[in-house]
C-alpha positions, 0 to 999 in steps of 0.5 A, a space after each residue: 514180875 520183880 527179880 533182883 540180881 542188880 542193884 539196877 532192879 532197885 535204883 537209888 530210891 529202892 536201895 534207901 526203901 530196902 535199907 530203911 525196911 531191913 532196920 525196921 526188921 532188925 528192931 522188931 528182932 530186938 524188940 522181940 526179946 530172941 536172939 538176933 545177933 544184933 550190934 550197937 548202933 543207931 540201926 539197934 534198939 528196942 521197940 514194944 514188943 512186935 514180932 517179926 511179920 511173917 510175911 513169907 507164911 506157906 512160901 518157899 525159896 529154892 536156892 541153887 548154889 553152882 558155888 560154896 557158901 557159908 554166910 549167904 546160903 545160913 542167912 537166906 534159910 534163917 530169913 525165910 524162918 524168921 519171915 514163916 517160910 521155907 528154903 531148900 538148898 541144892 548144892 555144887 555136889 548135887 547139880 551138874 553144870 548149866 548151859 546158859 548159851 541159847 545156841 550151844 550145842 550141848 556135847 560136853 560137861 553141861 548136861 542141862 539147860 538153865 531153861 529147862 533148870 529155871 522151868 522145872 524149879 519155878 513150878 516147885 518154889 515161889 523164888 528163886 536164888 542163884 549163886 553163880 560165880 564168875 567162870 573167869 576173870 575176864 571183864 567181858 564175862 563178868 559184864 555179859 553175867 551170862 548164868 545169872 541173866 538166862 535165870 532171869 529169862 527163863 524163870 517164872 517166879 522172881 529171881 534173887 542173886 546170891 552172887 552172881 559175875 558181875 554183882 552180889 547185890 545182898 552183900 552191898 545192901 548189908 554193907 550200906 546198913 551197916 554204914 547206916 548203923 555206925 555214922 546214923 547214915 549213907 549219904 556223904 558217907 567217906 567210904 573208901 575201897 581199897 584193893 587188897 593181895 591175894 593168892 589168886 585172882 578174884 571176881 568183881 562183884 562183891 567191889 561192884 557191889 559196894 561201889 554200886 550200892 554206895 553210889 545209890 546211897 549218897 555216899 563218897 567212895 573212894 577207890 584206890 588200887 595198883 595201876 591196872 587194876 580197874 573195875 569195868 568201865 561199865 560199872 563205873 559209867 553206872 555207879 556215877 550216875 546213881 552218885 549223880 542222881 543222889 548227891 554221891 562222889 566218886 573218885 579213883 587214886 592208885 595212891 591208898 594213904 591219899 585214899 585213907 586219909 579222913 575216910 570214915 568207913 574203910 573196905 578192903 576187897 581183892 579183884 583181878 587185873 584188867 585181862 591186858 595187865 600182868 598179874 605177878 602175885 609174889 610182887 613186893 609192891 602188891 604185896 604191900 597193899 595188905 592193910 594194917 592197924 598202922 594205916 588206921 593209926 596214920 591215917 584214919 584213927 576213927 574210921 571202920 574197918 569192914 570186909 565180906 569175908 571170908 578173908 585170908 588173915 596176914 595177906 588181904 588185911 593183916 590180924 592186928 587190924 581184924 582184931 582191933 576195935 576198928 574191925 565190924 565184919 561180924 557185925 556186916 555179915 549179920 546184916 545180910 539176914 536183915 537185907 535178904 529178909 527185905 528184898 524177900 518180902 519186896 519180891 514177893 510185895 
């Protein structure tokens, strides 16, 4: 049985089979004559006519989201429409807390198990997605991705991440289709990954996530952020030998106009510190790290700006760069119905 929840389910090869189908379902939209949101670009386009295939007739996807959502939660019942199936969300007011630990003793604010949770839901749907941010920031925590693993464990239908502690693996396959459509391809892709200030600190899936995909895809990341700031060693050990395998580069600065400079695709995304580093919020060398239109201009005139939104205007990135022609967040955040609509179907293949 598949599940995916790590870009490891697909490997490098996956990852490019589930881009090529995602942009075969976005033409066939185009083709169709309705209404898909779809953007210019090598991944845009008309075909004759088909319709989309609808591959998930009399299915049905339950997602449980022990998280808000905006973008993950419309693009997954859109896909299930468009594919002929049916979704039912179950929000954060509607599902008390999951024990995930195996030996817990359970006298506290968790009043189910994910084993009975992850039971009684494969028994009504025929996949499942879990959204289940991380309960800290802590590495350790991210890498062991407690909740989102015992899903995988205890359930019986295929399981699909809508974000999980370590990975949101959704967004880094829209993020490398939306690479696609705007250089033609991913592989020797010039992607950098920036850090960006925040007023508080954020998980590391979504940066995992891009790095992982783009590492599978062939391209050439570059991450910069301040000292300390580092992803887990873990994730770095297995983004370089997804790049190994498919001719990919990967390099880390703590300088960002090095970092910038040339870079064809530019990715801004807020993390935490390494547990061991002081985070000082109010610091004016962090805060320095906002990404500007100016940046653009001094160092990558031609490049793309992209974002997993949502993003907070004026302290990640500031307006002038997300109103400018270099910004393509709207055009990523609609490739996630297209990704989520392939990796459905390669579930359920």
């Amino acid at each position: 049985m598949r599940h995916f929840t790590h870009i490891a389910d697909l490997g490098p090869d996956g990852v490019h089979a589930l881009l090529a189908r995602a942009a075969e379902l976005k033409l066939l939209q185009a083709g169709s004559g309705l209404s898909s949101g779809l953007s210019s670009g090598p991944g845009s386009g008309t075909t004759h006519g088909q319709a989309l295939p609808k591959t998930m007739r009399d299915l049905s996807l339950g997602m449980l989201f022990l998280n808000p959502s905006l973008r993950t939660r419309a693009s997954f019942e859109m896909a299930m429409h468009k594919l002929g199936g049916h979704a039912i969300a179950m929000d954060t007011g509607a599902v008390w807390n999951l024990e995930s630990d195996e030996q817990a003793v359970m006298n506290a604010d968790r009043p189910e198990h994910v084993k009975e949770a992850a039971g009684v839901l494969s028994r009504y749907f025929d996949v499942l997605a879990v959204r289940a941010f991380a309960k800290s920031s802590t590495l350790g925590e991210e890498h062991a991705d407690a909740t989102i693993n015992a899903f995988r464990r205890h359930a019986s239908v295929p399981v699909i991440s809508m974000e999980s502690a370590r990975e949101h693996p959704c967004q880094g396959l829209a993020d490398m289709l939306t690479v696609r459509e705007i250089l033609g391809q991913t592989q020797g892709a010039k992607i950098t990954l920036v850090w960006a200030p925040h007023i508080k600190a954020l998980p590391r899936a979504v940066p995992n996530s891009l790095l992982l995909s783009a590492a599978a895809a062939g391209a050439d990341i570059r991450i910069a952020h301040p000292p300390g700031y580092d992803l887990a060693p873990q994730v770095l050990t297995e983004a370089r030998a997804l790049a190994q395998y498919s001719d990919g580069k990967i390099s880390v600065t703590d300088d960002r106009n090095e970092a910038l400079q040339g870079a064809q695709i530019v990715y801004a995304k807020s993390w935490a510190p390494s547990a061991e580093f002081a985070r000082a919020p109010d610091n004016p060398v962090l805060k320095a790290w906002m990404l500007g239109s100016e940046h653009f201009a001094q160092h990558c005139p031609e490049a793309s700006f992209l974002h997993c939104l949502p993003v907070r205007r004026n302290v990640e990135v500031s307006s002038s760069l997300l109103d400018s022609v270099h910004a393509r967040v709207i055009d990523q955040a609609a490739n996630r119905l297209w990704v989520q609509m392939a990796a459905l179907e390669w579930l359920l293949a």
